[in-house]
N, C-alpha and C positions, 0 to 999 in steps of 0.2 A: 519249276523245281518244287516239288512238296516238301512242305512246312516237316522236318524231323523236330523230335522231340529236344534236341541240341537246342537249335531254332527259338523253338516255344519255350524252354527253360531263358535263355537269355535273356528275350525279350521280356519274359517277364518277371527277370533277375533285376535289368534294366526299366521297366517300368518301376517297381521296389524302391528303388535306388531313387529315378526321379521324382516320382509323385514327391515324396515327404518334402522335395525342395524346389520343385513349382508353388508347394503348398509356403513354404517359408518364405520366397521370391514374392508372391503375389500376396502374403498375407501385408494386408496396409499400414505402414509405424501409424506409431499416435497419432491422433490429431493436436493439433493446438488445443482446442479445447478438451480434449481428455489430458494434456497435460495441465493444463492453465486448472482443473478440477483436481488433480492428484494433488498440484502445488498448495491450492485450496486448502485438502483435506489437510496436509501438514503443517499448514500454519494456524487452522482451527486448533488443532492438538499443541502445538506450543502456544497460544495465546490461551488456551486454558490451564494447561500447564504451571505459567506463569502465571499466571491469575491465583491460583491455588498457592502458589510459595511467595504470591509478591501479599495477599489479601488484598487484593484489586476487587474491590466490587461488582464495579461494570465497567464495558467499555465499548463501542462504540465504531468501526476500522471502515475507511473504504480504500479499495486501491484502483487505480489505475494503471491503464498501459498506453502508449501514444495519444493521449487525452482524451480515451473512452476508458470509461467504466467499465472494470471487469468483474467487481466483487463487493460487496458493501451489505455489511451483519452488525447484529449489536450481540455481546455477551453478557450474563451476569443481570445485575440490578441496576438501573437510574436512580432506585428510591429505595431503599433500605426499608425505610420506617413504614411506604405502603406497597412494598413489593414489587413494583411499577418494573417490568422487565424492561431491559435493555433492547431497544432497535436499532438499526442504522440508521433513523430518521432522530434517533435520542438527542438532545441537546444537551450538553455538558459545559461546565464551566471552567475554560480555559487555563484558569489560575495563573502560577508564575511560568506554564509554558507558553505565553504571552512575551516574554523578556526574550528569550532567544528569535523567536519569530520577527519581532519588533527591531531587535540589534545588524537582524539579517535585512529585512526592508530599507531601511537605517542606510545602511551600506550598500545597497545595491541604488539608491537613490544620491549618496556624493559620487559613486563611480558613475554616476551616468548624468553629473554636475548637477540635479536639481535640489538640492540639498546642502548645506555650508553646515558644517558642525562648528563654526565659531561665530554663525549668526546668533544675534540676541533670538531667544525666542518668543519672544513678547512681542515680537514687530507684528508677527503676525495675527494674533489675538488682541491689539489694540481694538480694533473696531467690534469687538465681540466683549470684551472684559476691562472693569477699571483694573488695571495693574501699574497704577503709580504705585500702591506701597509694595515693595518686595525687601522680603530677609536677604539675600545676599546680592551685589552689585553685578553678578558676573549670572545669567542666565540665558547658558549658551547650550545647544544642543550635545555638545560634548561634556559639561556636566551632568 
């Protein structure tokens, strides 16, 4: 039976129609790493952001994802006074976000009994320090 132009119009009414959504079907979603990079770029842009309205000088970030390393940049300055930019390898001084990190250690170490918050704590620093004189009688972990 010869091809009529009926024929030839449909098929390639229907080719029209397919192609554009073979092309959609086989076009490949992201990768993880092209997402894991989008997510990147938007939290570059809020940590400067913030940096800008908080006057954070520099700082410093790495993240993680199931215990490998995904990301890890410094922004900003280390050093103000010698301009010393910020890296991911920057070292910064902890200050008082020391005290919640230490509260959280703290606590995961009496749930898991090695730790007494009403032991003296001198017991343990006897062999290292004279601490017969102390200001108050009671130096216990929970003070």
């Amino acid at each position: 039976m010869p091809w009529s132009s009926t024929y030839s119009r449909m098929l390639l009414g229907a080719t029209a129609v397919a192609f554009p959504l073979t092309a959609t079907v086989l076009k490949p979603e992201k990768s993880e790493k092209q997402e894991l990079q989008e997510k990147i770029k938007v939290a570059k842009t809020m940590i400067e952001t913030t940096m800008a309205i908080q006057g954070i000088p520099g700082l410093s970030i790495a993240v993680s994802v199931d215990g490998k390393m995904v990301w890890r940049s410094g922004f900003g300055y280390a050093n103000l006074e010698s301009s010393a930019k910020c890296t991911a390898n920057s070292v910064m001084r902890i200050a008082s976000i020391s005290k919640p990190i230490t509260a959280t250690l703290a606590a995961q170490l009496v749930e898991n009994g090695k730790l007494d918050l009403d032991e003296d704590i001198r017991v343990g620093f006897y062999k290292f320090f004279d601490l017969r004189s102390t200001e108050t009688e009671e130096n216990r972990v929970r003070n």
